[in-house]
C-alpha positions in Angstrom: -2.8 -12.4 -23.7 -0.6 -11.2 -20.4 -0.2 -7.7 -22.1 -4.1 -7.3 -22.6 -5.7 -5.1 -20.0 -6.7 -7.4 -17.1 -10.6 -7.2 -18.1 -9.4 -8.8 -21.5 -7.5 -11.0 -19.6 -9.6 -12.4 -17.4 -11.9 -13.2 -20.8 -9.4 -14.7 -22.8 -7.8 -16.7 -20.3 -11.3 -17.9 -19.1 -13.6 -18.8 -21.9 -12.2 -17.4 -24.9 -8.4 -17.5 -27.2 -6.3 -19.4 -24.7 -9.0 -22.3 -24.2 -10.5 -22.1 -27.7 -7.3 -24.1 -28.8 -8.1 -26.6 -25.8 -12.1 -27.0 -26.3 -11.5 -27.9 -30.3 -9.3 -30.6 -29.3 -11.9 -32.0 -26.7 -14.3 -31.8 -29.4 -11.9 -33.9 -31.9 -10.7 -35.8 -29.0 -11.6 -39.3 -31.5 -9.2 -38.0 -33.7 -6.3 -38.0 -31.1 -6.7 -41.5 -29.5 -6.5 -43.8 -32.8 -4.0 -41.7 -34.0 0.1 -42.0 -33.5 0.3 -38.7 -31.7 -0.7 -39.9 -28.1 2.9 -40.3 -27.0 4.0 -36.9 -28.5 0.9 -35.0 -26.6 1.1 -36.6 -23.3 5.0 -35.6 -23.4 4.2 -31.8 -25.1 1.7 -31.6 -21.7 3.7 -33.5 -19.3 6.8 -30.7 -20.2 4.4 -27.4 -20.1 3.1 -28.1 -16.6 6.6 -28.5 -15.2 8.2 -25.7 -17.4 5.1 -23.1 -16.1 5.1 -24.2 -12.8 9.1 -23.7 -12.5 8.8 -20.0 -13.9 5.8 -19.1 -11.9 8.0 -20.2 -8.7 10.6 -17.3 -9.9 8.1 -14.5 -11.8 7.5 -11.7 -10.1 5.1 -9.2 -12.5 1.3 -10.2 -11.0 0.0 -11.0 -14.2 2.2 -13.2 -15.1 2.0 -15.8 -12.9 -1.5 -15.9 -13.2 -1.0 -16.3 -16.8 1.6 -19.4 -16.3 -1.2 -20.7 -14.0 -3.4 -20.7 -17.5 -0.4 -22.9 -19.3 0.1 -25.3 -16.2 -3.6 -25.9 -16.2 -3.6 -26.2 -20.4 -1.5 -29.0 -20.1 -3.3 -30.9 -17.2 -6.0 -30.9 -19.7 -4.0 -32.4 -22.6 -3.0 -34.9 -20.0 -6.5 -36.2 -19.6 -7.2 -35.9 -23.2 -4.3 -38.0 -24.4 -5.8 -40.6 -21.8 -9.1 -40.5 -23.4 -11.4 -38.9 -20.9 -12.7 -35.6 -22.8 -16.0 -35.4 -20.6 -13.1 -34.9 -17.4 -11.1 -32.5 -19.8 -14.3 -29.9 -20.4 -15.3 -30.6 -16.4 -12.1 -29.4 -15.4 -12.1 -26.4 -18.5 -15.6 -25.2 -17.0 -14.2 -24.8 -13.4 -10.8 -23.5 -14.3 -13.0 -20.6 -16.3 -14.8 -19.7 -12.9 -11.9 -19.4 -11.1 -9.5 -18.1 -13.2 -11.7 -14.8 -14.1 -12.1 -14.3 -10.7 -8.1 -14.3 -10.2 -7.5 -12.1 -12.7 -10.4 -9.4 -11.9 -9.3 -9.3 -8.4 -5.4 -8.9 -9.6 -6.8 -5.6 -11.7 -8.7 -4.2 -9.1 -5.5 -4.3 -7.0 -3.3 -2.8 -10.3 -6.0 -0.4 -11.0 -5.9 1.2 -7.4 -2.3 1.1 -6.6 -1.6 2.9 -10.0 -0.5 0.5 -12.5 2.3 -1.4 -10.7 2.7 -5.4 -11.1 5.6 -6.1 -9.3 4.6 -8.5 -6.6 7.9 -7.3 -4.6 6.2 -3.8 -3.9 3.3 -5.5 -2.5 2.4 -6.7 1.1 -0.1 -6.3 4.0 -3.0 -5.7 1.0 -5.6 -7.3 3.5 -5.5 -4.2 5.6 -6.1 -2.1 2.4 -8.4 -4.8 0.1 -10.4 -7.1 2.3 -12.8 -8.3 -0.1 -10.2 -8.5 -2.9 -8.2 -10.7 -0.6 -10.5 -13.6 0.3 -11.7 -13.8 -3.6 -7.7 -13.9 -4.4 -7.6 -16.9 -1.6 -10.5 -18.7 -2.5 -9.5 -18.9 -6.2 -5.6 -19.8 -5.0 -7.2 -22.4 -2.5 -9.4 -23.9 -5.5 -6.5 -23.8 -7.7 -4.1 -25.5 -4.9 -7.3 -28.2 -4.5 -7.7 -27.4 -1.2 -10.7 -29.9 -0.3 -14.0 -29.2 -0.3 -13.6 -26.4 -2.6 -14.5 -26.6 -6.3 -10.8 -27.2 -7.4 -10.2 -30.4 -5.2 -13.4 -32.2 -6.7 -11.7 -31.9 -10.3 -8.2 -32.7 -9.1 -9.2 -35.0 -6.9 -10.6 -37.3 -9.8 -7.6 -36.4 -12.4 -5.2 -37.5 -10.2 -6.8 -40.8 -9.1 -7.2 -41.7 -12.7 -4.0 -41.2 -13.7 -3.0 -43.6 -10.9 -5.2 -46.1 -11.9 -4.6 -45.9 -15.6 -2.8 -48.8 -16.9 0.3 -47.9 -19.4 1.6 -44.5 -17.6 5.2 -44.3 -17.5 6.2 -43.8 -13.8 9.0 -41.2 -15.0 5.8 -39.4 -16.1 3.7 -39.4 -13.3 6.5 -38.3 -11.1 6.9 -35.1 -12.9 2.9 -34.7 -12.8 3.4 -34.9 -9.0 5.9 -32.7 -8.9 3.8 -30.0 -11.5 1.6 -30.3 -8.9 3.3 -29.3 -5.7 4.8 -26.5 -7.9 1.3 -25.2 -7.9 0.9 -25.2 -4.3 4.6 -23.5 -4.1 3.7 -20.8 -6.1 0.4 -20.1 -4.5 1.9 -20.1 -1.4 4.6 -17.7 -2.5 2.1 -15.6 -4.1 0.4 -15.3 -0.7 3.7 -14.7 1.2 4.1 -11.6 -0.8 0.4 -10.0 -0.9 -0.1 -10.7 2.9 2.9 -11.1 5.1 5.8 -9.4 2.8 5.6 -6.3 5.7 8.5 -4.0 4.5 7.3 -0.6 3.7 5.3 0.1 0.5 4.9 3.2 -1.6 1.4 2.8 -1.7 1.4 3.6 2.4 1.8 7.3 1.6 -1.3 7.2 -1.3 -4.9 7.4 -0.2 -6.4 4.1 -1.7 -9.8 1.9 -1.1 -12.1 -0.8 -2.0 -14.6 0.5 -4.5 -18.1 -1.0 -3.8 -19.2 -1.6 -7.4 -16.3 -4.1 -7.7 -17.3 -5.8 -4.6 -21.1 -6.2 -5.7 -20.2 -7.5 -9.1 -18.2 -10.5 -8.0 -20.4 -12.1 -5.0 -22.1 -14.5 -7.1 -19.3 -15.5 -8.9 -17.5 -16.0 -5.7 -20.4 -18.3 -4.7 -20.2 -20.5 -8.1 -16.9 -20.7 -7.4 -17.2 -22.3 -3.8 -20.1 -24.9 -5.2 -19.4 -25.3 -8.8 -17.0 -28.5 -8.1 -19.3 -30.0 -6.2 -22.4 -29.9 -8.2 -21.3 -30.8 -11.4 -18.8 -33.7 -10.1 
């Protein structure tokens, strides 16, 4: 799924492949609560979201760390499954989809025009270049840091308070949800450090590159889903 070219990408890690896996499990979620299983899922989950969110913190390809965003975001899911709320766990599957497909498009359009290259490192100052690429790029990082107001928080907001409230969680596991989630932030921020304010000079200086206005068009109404689609369906 990372090697796929970014349209296919942005599909599979959306709606299809990736979250098929995920959406069958919601749809047999019956099958996971009476059974003897609950302790190994919530621990598989618990271990995915802090193993992704420690390699996104030190990946560098562009893709990549979108992708691990996928996996941390998998097992937040499980999480909520294993506690019994599947109606929350395909809530937050339908906004990660939005959101997600909008990183990943944006990341392509910024591959496709500065010829193929991934690494993060040769990046910086893109909002001089990509202005329209940007703010989808931080919308969809502030959604998936649950920056309130935006889609994202509505979903987090309500996972996290439920977990607090659940009766039965082991504190050793809620601290490393906590901690999953600042990763998130972490990473998001870094990723921003290096597409806006990593300011060393960039090979792409010396090639003529611009925004092309048919990606622009295709993606305002998905950028506007993305802004409301936490709070209307919350």
């Amino acid at each position: 799924a990372i090697a796929a070219p970014t349209p296919v990408s942005a599909l599979v890690h959306s709606s299809t492949l990736v979250t098929a896996g995920v959406y069958l499990l919601i749809r047999f979620n019956k099958f996971l609560i009476i059974s003897d299983i609950r302790f190994i899922l919530m621990f598989l989950s618990v271990i995915t979201m802090f193993i992704s969110g420690i390699i996104a913190n030190f990946e560098n390809d562009f893709k990549k760390i979108i992708a691990l965003s996928t996996l941390r975001q998998l097992g937040f899911i499980m999480i909520i499954l294993r506690l019994g709320y599947r109606v929350l766990a395909y809530y937050h599957l339908l906004v990660h989809a939005i959101f997600k497909s909008i990183l990943f498009i944006s990341a392509g359009i910024v591959i496709h025009i500065i010829k193929s290259r991934q690494d993060i490192r040769l990046l910086g100052n893109l909002n001089e270049i990509f202005p329209f690429v940007i703010i989808r790029i931080i919308i969809s990082n502030m959604a998936l840091m649950g920056v309130p107001f935006i889609s994202g928080f509505y979903r987090k907001d309500l996972i996290i308070e439920i977990i607090y409230m659940e009766n039965g969680v082991n504190v050793f596991i809620l601290l490393i949800i906590v901690i999953s989630l600042l990763l998130t932030v972490s990473y998001s921020i870094r990723f921003f450090y290096y597409l806006f304010f990593n300011g060393r000079v960039k090979f792409y200086r010396y090639v003529y590159v611009e925004e092309d206005v048919y990606f622009n068009l295709s993606m305002i109404i998905i950028i506007f889903i993305r802004i409301m689609l936490g709070s209307i369906l919350n």
